[in-house]
mmCIF file as Biopython writes it, N, C-alpha, C and O atoms, coordinates in Angstrom:
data_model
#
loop_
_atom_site.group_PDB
_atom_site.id
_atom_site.type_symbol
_atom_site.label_atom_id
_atom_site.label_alt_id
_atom_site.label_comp_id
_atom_site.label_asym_id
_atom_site.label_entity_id
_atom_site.label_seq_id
_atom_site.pdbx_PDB_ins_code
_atom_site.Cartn_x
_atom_site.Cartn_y
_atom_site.Cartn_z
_atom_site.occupancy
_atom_site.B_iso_or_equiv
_atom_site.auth_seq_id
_atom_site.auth_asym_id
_atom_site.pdbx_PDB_model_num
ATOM 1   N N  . UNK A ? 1  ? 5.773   22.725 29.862 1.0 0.0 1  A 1 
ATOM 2   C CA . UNK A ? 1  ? 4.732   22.214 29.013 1.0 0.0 1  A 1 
ATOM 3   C C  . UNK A ? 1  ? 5.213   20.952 28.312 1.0 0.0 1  A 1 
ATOM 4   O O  . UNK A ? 1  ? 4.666   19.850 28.285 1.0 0.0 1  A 1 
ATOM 5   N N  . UNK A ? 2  ? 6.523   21.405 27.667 1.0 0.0 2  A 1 
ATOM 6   C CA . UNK A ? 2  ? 7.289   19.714 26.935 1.0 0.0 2  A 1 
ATOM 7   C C  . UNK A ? 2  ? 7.024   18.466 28.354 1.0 0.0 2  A 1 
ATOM 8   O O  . UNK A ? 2  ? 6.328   17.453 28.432 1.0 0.0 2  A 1 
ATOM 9   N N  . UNK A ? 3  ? 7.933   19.138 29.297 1.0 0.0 3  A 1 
ATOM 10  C CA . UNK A ? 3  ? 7.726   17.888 30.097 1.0 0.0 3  A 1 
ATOM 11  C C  . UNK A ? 3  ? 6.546   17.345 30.567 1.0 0.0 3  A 1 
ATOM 12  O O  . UNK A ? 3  ? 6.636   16.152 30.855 1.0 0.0 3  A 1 
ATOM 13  N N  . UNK A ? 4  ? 5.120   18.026 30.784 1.0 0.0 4  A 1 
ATOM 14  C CA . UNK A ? 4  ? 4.026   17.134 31.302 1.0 0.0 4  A 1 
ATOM 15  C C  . UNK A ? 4  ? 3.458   16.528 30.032 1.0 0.0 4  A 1 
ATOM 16  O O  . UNK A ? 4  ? 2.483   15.777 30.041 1.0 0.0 4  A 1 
ATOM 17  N N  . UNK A ? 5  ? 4.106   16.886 28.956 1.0 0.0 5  A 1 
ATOM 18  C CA . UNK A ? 5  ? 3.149   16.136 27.755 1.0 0.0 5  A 1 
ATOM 19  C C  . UNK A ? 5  ? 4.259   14.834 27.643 1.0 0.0 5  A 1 
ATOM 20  O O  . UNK A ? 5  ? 3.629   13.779 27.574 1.0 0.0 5  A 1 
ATOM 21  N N  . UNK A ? 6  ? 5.359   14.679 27.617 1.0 0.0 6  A 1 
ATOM 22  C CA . UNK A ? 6  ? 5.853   13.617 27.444 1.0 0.0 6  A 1 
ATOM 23  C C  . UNK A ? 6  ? 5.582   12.462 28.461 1.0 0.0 6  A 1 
ATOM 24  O O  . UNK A ? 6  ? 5.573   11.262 28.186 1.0 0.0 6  A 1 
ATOM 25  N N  . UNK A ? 7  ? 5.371   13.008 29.635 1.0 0.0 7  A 1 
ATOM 26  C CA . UNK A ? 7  ? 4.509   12.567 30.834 1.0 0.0 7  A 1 
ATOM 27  C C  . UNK A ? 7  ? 3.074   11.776 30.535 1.0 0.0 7  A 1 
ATOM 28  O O  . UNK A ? 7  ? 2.622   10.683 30.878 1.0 0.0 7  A 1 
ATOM 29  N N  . UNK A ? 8  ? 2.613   12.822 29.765 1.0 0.0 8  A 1 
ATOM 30  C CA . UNK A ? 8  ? 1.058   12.329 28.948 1.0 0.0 8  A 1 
ATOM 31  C C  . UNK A ? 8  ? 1.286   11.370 28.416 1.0 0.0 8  A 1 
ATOM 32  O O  . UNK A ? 8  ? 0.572   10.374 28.525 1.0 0.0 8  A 1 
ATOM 33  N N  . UNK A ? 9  ? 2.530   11.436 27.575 1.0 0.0 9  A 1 
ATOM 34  C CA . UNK A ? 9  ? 2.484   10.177 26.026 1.0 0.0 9  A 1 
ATOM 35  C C  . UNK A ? 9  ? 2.958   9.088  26.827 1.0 0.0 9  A 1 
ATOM 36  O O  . UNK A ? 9  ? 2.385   8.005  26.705 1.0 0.0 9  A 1 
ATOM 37  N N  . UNK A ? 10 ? 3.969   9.210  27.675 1.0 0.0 10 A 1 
ATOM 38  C CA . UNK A ? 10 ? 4.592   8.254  28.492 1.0 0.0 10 A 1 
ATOM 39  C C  . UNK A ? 10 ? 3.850   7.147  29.547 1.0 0.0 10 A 1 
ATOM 40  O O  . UNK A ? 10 ? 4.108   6.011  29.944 1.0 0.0 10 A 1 
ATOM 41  N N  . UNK A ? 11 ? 2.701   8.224  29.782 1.0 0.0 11 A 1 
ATOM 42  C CA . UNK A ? 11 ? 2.266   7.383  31.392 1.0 0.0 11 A 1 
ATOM 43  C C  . UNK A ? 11 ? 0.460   6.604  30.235 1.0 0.0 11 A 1 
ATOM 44  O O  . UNK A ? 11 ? -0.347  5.829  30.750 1.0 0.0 11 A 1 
ATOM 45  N N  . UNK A ? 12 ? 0.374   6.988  29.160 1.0 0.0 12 A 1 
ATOM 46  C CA . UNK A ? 12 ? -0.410  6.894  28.328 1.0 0.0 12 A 1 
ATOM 47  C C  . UNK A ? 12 ? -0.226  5.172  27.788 1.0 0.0 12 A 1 
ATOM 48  O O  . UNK A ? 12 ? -1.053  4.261  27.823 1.0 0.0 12 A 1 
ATOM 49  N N  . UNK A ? 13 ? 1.137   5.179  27.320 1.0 0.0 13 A 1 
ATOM 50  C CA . UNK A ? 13 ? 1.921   4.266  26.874 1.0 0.0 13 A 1 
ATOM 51  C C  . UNK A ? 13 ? 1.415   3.196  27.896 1.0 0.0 13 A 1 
ATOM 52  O O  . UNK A ? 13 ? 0.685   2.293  27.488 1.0 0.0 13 A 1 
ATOM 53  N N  . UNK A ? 14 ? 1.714   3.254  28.975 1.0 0.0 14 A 1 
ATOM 54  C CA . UNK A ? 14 ? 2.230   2.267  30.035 1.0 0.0 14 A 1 
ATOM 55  C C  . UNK A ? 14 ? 0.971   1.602  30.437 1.0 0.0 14 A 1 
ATOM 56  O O  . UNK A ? 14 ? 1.052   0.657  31.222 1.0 0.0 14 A 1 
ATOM 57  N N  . UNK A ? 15 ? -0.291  2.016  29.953 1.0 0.0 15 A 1 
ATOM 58  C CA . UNK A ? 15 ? -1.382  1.743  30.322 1.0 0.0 15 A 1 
ATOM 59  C C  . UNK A ? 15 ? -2.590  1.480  29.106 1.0 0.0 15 A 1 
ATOM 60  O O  . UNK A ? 15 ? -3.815  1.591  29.130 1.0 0.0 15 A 1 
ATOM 61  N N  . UNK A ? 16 ? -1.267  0.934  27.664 1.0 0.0 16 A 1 
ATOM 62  C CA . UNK A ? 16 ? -2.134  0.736  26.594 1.0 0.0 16 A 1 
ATOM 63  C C  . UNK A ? 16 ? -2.645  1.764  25.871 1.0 0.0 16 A 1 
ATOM 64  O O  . UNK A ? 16 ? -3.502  1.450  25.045 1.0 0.0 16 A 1 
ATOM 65  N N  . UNK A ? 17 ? -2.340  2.942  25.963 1.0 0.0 17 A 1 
ATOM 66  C CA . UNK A ? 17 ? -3.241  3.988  24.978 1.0 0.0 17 A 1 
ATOM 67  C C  . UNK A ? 17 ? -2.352  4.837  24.374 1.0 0.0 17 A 1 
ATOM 68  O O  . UNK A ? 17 ? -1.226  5.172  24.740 1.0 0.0 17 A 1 
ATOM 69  N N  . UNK A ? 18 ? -2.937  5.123  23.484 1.0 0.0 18 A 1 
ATOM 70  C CA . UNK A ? 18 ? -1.879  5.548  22.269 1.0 0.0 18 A 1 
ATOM 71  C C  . UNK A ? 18 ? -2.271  7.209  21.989 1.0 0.0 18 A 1 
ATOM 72  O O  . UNK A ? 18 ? -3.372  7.204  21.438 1.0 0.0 18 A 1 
ATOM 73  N N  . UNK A ? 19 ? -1.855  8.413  22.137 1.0 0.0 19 A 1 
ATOM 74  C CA . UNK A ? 19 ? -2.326  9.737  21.559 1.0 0.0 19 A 1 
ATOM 75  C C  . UNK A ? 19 ? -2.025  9.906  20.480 1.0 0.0 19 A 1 
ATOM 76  O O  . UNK A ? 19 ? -0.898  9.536  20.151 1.0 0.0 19 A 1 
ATOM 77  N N  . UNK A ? 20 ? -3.000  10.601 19.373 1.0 0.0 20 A 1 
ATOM 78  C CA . UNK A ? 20 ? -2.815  10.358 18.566 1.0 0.0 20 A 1 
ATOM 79  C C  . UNK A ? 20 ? -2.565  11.698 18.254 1.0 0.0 20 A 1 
ATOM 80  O O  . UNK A ? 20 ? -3.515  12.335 18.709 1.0 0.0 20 A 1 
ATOM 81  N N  . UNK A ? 21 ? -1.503  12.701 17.528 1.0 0.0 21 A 1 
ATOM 82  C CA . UNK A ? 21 ? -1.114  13.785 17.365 1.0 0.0 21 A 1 
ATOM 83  C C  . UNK A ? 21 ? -1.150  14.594 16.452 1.0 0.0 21 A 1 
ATOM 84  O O  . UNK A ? 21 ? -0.613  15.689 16.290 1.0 0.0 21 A 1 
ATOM 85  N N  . UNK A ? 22 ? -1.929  13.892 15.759 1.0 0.0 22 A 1 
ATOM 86  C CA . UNK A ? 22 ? -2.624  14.806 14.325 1.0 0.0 22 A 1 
ATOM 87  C C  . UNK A ? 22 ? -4.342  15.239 14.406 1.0 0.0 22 A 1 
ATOM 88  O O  . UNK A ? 22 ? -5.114  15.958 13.771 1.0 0.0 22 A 1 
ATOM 89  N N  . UNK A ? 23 ? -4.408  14.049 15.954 1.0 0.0 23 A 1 
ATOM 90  C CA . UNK A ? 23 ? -6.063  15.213 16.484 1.0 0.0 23 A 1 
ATOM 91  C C  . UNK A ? 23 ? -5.812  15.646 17.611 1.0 0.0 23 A 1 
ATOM 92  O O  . UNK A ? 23 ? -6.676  15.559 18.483 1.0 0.0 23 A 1 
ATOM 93  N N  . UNK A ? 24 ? -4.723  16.151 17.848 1.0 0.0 24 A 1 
ATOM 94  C CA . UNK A ? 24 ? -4.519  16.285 19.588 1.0 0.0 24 A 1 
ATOM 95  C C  . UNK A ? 24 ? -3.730  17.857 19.555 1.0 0.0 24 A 1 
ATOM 96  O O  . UNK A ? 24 ? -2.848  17.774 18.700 1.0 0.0 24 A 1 
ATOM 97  N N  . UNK A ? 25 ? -3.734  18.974 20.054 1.0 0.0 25 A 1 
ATOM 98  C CA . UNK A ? 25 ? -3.842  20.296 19.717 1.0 0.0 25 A 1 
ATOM 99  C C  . UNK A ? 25 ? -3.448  21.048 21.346 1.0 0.0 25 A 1 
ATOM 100 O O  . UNK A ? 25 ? -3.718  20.666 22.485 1.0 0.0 25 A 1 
ATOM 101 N N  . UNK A ? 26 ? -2.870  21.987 20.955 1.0 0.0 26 A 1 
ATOM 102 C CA . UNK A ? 26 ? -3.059  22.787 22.508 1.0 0.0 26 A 1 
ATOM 103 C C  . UNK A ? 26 ? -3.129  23.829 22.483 1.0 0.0 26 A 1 
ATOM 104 O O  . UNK A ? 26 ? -2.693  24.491 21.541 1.0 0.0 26 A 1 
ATOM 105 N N  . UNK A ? 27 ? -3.795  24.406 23.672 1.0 0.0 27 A 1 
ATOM 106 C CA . UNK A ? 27 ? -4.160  25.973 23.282 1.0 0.0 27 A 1 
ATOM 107 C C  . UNK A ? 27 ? -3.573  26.770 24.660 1.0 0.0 27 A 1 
ATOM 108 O O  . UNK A ? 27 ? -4.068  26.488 25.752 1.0 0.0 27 A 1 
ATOM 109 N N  . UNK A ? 28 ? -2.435  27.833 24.549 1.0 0.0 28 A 1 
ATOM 110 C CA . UNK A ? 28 ? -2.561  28.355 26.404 1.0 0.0 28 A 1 
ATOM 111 C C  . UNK A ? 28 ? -2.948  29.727 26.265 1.0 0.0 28 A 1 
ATOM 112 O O  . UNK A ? 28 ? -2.568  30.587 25.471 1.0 0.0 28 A 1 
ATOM 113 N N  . UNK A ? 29 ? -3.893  29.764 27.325 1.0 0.0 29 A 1 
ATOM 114 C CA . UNK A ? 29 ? -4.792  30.768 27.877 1.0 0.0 29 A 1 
ATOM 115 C C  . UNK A ? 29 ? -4.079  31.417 28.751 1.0 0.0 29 A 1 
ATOM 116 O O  . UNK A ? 29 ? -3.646  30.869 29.765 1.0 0.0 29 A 1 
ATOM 117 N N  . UNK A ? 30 ? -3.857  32.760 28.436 1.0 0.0 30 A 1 
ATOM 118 C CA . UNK A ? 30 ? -3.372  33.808 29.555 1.0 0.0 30 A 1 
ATOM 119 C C  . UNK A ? 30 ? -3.925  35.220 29.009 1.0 0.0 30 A 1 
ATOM 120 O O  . UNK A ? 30 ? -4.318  35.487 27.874 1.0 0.0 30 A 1 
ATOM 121 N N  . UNK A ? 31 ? -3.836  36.084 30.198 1.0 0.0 31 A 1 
ATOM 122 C CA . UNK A ? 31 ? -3.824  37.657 29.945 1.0 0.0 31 A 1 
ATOM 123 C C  . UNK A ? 31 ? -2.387  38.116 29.183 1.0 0.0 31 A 1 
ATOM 124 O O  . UNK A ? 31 ? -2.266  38.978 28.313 1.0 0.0 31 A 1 
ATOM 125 N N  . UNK A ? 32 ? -1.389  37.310 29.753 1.0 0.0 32 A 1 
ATOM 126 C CA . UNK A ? 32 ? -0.425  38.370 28.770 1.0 0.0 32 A 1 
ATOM 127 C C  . UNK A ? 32 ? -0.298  37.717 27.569 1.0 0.0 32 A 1 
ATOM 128 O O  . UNK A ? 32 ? -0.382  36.519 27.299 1.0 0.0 32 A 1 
ATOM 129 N N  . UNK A ? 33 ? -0.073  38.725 26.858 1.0 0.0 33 A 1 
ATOM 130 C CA . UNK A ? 33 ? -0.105  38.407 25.253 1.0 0.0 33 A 1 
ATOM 131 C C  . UNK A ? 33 ? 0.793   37.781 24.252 1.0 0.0 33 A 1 
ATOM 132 O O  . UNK A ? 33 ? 0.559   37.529 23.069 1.0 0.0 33 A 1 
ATOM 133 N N  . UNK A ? 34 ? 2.024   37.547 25.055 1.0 0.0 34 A 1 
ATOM 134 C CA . UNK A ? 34 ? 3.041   36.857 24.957 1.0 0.0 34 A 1 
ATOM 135 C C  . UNK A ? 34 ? 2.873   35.633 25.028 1.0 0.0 34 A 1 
ATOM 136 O O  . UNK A ? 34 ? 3.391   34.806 24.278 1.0 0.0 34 A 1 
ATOM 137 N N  . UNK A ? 35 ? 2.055   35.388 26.034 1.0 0.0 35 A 1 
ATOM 138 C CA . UNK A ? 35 ? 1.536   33.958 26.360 1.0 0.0 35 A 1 
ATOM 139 C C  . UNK A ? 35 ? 0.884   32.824 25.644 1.0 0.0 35 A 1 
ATOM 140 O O  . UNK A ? 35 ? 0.865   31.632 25.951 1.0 0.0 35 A 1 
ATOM 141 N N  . UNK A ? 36 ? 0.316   33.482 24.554 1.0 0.0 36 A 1 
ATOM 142 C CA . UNK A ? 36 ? -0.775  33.026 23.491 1.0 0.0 36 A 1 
ATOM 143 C C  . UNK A ? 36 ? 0.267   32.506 22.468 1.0 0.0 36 A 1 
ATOM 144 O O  . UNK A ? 36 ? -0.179  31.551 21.831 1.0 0.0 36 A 1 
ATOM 145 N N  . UNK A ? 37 ? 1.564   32.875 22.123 1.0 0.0 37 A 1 
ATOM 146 C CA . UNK A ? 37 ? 2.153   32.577 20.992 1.0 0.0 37 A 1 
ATOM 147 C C  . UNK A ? 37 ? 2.140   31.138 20.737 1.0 0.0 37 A 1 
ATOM 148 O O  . UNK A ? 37 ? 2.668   30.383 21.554 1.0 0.0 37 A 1 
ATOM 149 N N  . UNK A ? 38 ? 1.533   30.651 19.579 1.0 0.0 38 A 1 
ATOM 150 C CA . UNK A ? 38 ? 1.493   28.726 19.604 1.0 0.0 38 A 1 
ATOM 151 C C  . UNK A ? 38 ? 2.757   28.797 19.256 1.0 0.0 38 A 1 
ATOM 152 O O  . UNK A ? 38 ? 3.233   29.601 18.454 1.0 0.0 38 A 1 
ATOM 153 N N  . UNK A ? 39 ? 3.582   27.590 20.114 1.0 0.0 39 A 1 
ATOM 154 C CA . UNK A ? 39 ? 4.493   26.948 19.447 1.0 0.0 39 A 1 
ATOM 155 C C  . UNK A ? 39 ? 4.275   25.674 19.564 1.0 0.0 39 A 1 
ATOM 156 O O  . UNK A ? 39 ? 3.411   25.363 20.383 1.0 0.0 39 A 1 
ATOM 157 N N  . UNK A ? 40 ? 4.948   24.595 18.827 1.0 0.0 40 A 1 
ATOM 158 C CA . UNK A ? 40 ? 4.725   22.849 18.978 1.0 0.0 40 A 1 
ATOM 159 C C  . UNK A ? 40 ? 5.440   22.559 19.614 1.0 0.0 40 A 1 
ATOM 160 O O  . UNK A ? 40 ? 6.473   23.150 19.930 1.0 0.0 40 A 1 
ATOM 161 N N  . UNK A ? 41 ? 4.988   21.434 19.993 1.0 0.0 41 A 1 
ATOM 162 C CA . UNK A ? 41 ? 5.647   20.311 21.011 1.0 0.0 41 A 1 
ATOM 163 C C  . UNK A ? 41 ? 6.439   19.409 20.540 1.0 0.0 41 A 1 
ATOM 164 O O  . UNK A ? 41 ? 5.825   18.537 19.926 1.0 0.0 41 A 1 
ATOM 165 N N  . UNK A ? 42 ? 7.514   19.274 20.579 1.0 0.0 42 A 1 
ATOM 166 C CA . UNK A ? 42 ? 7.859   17.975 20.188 1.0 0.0 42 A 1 
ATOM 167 C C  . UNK A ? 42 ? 8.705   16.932 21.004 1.0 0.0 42 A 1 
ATOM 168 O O  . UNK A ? 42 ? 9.871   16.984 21.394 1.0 0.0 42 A 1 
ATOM 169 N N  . UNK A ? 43 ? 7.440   15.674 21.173 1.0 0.0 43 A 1 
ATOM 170 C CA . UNK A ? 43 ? 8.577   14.312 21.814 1.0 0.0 43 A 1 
ATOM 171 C C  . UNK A ? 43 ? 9.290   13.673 21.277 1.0 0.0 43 A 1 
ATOM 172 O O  . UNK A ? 43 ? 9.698   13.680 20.115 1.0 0.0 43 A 1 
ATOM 173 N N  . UNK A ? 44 ? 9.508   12.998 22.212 1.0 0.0 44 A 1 
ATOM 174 C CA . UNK A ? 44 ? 10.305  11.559 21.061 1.0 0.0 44 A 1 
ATOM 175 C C  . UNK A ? 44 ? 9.739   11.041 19.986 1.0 0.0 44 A 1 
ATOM 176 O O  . UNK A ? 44 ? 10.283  10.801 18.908 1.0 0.0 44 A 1 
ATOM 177 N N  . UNK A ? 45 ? 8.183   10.802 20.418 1.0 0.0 45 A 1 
ATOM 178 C CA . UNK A ? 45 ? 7.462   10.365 19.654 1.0 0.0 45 A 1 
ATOM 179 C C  . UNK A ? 45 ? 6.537   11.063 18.197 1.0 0.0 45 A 1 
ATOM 180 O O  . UNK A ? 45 ? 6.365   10.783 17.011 1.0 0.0 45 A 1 
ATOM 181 N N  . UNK A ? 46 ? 6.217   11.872 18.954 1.0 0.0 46 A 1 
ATOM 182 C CA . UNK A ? 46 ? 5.110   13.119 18.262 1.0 0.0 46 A 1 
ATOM 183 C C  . UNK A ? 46 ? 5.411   14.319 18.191 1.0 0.0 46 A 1 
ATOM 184 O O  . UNK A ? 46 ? 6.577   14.687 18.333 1.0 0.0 46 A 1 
ATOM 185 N N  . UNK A ? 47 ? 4.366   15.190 17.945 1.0 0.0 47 A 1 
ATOM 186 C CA . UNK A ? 47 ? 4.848   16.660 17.319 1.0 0.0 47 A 1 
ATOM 187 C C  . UNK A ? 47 ? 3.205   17.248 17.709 1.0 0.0 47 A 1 
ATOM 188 O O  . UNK A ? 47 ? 2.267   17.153 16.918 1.0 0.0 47 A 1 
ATOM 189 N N  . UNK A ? 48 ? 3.115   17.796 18.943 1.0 0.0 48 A 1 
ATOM 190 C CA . UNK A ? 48 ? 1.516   18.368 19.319 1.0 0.0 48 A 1 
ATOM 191 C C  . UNK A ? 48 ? 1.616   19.574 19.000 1.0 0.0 48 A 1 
ATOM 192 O O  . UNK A ? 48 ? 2.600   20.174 19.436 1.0 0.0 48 A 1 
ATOM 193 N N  . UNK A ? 49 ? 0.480   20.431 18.006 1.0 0.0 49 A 1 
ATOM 194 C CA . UNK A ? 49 ? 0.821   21.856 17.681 1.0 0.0 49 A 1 
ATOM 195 C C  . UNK A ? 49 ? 0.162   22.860 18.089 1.0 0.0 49 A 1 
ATOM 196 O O  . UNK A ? 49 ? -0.979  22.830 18.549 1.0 0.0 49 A 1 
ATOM 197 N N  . UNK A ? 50 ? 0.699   23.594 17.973 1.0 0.0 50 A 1 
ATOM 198 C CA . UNK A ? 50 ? 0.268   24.949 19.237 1.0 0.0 50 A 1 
ATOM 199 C C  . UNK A ? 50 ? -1.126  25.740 18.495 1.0 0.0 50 A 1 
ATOM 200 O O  . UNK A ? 50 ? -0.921  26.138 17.348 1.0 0.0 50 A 1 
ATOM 201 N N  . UNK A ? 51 ? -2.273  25.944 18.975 1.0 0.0 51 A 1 
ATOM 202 C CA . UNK A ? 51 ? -2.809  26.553 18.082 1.0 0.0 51 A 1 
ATOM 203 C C  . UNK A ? 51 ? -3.436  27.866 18.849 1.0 0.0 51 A 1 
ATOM 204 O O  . UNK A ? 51 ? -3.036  27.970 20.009 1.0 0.0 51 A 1 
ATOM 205 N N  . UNK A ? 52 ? -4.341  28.880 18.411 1.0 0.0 52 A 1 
ATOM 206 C CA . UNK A ? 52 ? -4.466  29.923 18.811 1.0 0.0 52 A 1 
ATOM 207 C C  . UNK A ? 52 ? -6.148  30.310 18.953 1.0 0.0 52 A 1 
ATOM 208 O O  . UNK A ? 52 ? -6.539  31.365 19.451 1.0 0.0 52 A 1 
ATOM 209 N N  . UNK A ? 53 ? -7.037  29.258 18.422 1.0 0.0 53 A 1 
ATOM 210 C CA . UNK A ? 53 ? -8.239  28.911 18.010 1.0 0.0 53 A 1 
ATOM 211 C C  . UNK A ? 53 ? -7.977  27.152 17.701 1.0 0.0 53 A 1 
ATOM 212 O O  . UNK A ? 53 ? -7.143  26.488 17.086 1.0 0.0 53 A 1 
ATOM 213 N N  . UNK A ? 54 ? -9.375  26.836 18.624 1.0 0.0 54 A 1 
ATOM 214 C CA . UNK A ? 54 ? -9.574  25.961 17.699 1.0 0.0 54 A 1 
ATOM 215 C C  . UNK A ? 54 ? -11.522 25.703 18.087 1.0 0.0 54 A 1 
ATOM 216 O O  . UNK A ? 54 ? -12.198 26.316 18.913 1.0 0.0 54 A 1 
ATOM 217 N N  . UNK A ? 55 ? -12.057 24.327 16.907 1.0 0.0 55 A 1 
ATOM 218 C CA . UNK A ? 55 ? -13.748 23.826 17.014 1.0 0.0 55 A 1 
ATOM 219 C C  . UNK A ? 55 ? -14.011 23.598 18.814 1.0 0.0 55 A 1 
ATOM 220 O O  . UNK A ? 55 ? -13.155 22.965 19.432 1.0 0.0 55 A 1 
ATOM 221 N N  . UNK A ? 56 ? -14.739 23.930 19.258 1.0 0.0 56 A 1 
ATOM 222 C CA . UNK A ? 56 ? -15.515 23.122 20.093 1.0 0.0 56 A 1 
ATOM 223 C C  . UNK A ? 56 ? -16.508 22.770 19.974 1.0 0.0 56 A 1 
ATOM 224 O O  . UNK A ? 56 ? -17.211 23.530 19.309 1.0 0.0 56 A 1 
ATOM 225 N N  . UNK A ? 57 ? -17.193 21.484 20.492 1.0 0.0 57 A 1 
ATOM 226 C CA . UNK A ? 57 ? -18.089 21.249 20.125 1.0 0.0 57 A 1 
ATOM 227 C C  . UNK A ? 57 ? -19.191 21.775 18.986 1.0 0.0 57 A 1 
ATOM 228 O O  . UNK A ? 57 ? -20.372 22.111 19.061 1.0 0.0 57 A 1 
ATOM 229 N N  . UNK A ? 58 ? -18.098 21.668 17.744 1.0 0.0 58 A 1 
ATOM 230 C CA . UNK A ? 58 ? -18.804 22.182 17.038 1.0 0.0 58 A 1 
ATOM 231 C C  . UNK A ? 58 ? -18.484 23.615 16.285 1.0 0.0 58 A 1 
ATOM 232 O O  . UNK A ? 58 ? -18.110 23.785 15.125 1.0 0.0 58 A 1 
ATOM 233 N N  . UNK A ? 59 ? -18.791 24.746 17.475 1.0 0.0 59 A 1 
ATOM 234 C CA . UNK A ? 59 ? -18.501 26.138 17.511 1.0 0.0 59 A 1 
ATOM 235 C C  . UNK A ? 59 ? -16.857 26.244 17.268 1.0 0.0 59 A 1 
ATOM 236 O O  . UNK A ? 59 ? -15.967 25.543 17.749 1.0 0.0 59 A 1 
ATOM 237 N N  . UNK A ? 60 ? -16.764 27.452 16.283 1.0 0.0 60 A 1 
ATOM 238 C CA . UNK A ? 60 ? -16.007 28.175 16.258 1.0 0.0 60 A 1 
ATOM 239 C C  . UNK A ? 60 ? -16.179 29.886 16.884 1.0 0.0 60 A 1 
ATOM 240 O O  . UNK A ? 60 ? -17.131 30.661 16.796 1.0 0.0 60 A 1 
ATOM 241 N N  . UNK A ? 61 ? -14.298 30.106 17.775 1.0 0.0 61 A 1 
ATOM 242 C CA . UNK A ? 61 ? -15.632 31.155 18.450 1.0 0.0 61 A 1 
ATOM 243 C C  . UNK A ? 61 ? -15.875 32.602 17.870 1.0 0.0 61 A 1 
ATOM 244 O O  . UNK A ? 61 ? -15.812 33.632 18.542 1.0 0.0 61 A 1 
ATOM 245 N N  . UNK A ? 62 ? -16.146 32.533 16.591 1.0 0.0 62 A 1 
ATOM 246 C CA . UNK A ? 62 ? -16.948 33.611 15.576 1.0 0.0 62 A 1 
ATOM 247 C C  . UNK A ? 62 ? -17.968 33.115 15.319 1.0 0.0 62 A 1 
ATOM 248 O O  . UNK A ? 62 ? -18.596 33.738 14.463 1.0 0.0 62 A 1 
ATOM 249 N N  . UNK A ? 63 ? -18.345 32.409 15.618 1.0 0.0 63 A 1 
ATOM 250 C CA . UNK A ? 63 ? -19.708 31.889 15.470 1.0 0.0 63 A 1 
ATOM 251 C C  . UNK A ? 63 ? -20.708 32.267 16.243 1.0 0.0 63 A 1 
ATOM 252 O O  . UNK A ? 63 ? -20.221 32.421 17.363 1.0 0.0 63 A 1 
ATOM 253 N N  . UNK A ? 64 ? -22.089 32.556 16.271 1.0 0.0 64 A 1 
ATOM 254 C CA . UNK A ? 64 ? -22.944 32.941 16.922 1.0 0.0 64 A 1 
ATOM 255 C C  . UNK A ? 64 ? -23.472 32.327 18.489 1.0 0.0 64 A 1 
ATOM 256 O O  . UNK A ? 64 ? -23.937 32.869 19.492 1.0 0.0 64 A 1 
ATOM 257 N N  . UNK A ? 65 ? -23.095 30.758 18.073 1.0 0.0 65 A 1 
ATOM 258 C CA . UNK A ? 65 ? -22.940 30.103 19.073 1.0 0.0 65 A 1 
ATOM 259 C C  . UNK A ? 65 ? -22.448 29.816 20.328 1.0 0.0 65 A 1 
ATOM 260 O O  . UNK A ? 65 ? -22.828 29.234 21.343 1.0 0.0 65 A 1 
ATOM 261 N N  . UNK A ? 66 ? -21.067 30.666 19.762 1.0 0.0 66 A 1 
ATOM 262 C CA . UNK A ? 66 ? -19.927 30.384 21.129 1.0 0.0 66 A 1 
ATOM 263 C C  . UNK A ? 66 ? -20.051 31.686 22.222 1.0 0.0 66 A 1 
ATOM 264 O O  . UNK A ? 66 ? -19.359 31.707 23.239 1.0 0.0 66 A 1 
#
């Protein structure tokens, strides 16, 4: 996971665009339950943080919506 995100920031870089890591979040989806634990990322550059929930469009998913 570290390595394709530094990949991200890296190949991001090289082509003018900048991620910005205080709106940028990750979430991993699995059946085992182990799997879910957020931890952060950290590059050279940034610090992407692991989260366990997050908004979509809007919805949160306790919301009636989601």
């Amino acid at each position: 996971m570290k390595k394709n995100t530094e990949s991200i920031v890296v190949g991001s870089k090289g082509i003018g665009l900048q991620i910005n890591a205080d709106k940028t979040n990750y979430m991993v989806m699995s059946c085992d339950q182990n799997a879910g634990q957020s931890h952060n990322i950290e590059t050279d550059y940034s610090l992407f943080e692991g989260v366990g929930w997050f908004k979509y469009l809007g919805a949160l998913p306790n919301d009636s919506k989601f």
